[in-house]
C-alpha positions as CSV (number, residue, x, y, z in Angstrom):
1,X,0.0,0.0,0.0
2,X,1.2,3.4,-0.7
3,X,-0.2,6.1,1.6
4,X,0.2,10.2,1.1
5,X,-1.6,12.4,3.6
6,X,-1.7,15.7,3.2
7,X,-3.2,17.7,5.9
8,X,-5.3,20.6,4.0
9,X,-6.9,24.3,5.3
10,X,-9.7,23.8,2.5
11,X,-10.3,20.4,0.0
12,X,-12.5,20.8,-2.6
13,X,-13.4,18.0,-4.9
14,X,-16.1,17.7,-8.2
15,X,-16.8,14.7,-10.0
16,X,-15.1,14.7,-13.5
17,X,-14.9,11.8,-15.6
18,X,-16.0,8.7,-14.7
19,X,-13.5,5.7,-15.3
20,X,-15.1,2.5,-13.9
21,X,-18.1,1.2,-15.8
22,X,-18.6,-1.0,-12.1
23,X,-19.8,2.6,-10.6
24,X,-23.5,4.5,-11.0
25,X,-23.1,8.3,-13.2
26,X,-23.7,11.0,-11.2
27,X,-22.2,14.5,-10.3
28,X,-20.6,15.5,-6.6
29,X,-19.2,18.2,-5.3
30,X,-18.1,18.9,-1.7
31,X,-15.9,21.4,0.6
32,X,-14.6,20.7,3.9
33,X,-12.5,22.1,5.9
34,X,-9.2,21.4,8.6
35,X,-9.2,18.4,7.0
36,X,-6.7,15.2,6.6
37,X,-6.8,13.5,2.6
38,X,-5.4,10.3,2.6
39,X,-4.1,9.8,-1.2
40,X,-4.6,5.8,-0.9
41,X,-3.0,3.1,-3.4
42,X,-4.3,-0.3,-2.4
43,X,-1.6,-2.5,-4.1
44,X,-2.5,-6.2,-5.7
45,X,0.0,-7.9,-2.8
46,X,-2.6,-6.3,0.3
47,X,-5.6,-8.4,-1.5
48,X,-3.2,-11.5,0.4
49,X,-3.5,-10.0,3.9
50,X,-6.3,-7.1,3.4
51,X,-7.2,-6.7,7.0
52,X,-3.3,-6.0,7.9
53,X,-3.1,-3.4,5.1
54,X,-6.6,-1.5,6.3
55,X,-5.5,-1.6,10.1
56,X,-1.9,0.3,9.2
57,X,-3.7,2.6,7.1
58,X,-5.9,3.4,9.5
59,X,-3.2,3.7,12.3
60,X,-1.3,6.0,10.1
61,X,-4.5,8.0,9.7
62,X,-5.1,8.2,12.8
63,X,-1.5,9.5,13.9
64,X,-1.0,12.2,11.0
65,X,-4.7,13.2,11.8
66,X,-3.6,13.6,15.5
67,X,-0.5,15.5,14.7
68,X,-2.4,18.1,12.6
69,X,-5.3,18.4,15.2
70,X,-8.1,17.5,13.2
71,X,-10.4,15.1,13.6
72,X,-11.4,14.7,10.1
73,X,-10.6,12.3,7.5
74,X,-11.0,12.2,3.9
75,X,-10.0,8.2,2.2
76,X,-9.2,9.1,-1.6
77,X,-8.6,6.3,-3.9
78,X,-5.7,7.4,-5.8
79,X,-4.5,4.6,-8.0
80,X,-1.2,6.9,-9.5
81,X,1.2,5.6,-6.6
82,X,1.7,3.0,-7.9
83,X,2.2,0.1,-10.7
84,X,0.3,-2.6,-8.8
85,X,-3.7,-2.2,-8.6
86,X,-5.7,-4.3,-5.8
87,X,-9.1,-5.5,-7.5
88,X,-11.7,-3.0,-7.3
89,X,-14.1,-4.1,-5.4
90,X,-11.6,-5.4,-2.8
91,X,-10.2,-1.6,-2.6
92,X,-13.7,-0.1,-2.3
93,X,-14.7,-2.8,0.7
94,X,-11.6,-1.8,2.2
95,X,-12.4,1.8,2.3
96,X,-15.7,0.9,3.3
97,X,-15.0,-1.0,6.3
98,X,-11.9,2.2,7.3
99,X,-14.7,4.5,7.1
100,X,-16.8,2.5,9.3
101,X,-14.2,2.2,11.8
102,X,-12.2,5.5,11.7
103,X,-16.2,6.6,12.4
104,X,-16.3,4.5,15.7
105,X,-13.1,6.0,17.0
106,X,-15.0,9.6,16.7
107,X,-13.4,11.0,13.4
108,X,-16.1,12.6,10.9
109,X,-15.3,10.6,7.3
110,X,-16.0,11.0,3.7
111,X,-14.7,9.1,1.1
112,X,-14.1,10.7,-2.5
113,X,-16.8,9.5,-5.0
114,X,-15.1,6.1,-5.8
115,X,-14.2,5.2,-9.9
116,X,-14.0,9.1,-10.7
117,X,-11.4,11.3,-11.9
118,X,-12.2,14.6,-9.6
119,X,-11.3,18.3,-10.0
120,X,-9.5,19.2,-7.2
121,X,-8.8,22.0,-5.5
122,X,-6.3,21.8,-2.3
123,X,-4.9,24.4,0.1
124,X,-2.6,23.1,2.1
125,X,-0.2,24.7,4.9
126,X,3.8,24.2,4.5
127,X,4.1,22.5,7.9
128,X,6.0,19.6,9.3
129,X,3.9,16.2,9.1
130,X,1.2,18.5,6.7
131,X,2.8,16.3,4.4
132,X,3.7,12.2,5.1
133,X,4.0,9.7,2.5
134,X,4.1,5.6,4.0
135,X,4.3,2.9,2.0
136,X,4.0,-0.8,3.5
């Protein structure tokens, strides 16, 4: 898995082009503020131990989130991290489940409309840890 968080003032995000014929057409936009994106490649080699992958994740989440002092979380599938693509609908049951769980800890979620290529519009500090990039 290959993680980037990037802890961001303002994230704005619009529905674009849709890429996965899996997914329902529609358009989305949303704003939110003090916010932490979590730029998420779920790699084919996690699809062997899933549940290990998604609990790191989260744990890193949870920690950068912490260290910027927000309790919000956006999960954005960004499949440009990487060569190596987990199946589709094991990525989107992972984020699924995260969401679900990152929820119960008291963090507010969204996910990124999932099989879209969004507009994007990011402001984002120049801090230390405003930018972390993991890979495991």
């Amino acid at each position: 898995m290959k993680l980037l968080m990037i802890y961001t003032d303002r994230f704005y995000y619009k529905t674009s082009i849709k890429n996965l014929d899996s997914v329902d057409s529609y358009e989305e936009s949303k704003q939110i503020e003090d916010v932490l994106v979590g730029f998420i490649q779920v790699e084919q080699k996690d699809e062997e131990d899933i549940a290990k992958a998604e609990t790191k994740m989260i744990k890193n989440l949870k920690w950068a989130a912490k260290k910027n002092e927000t309790n919000s979380i956006v999960l954005h599938s960004f499949a440009h991290l990487s060569m190596s693509k987990a199946d589709e609908n094991i990525t989107k049951d992972m984020f699924d489940r995260a969401e679900q769980r990152l929820i119960s800890s008291g963090y507010k979620v969204l996910q990124t409309p999932f099989g879209y290529f969004l507009d994007l519009d990011i402001q984002a500090p120049g801090k230390s840890l405003a930018r972390v990039f993991k890979e495991f």
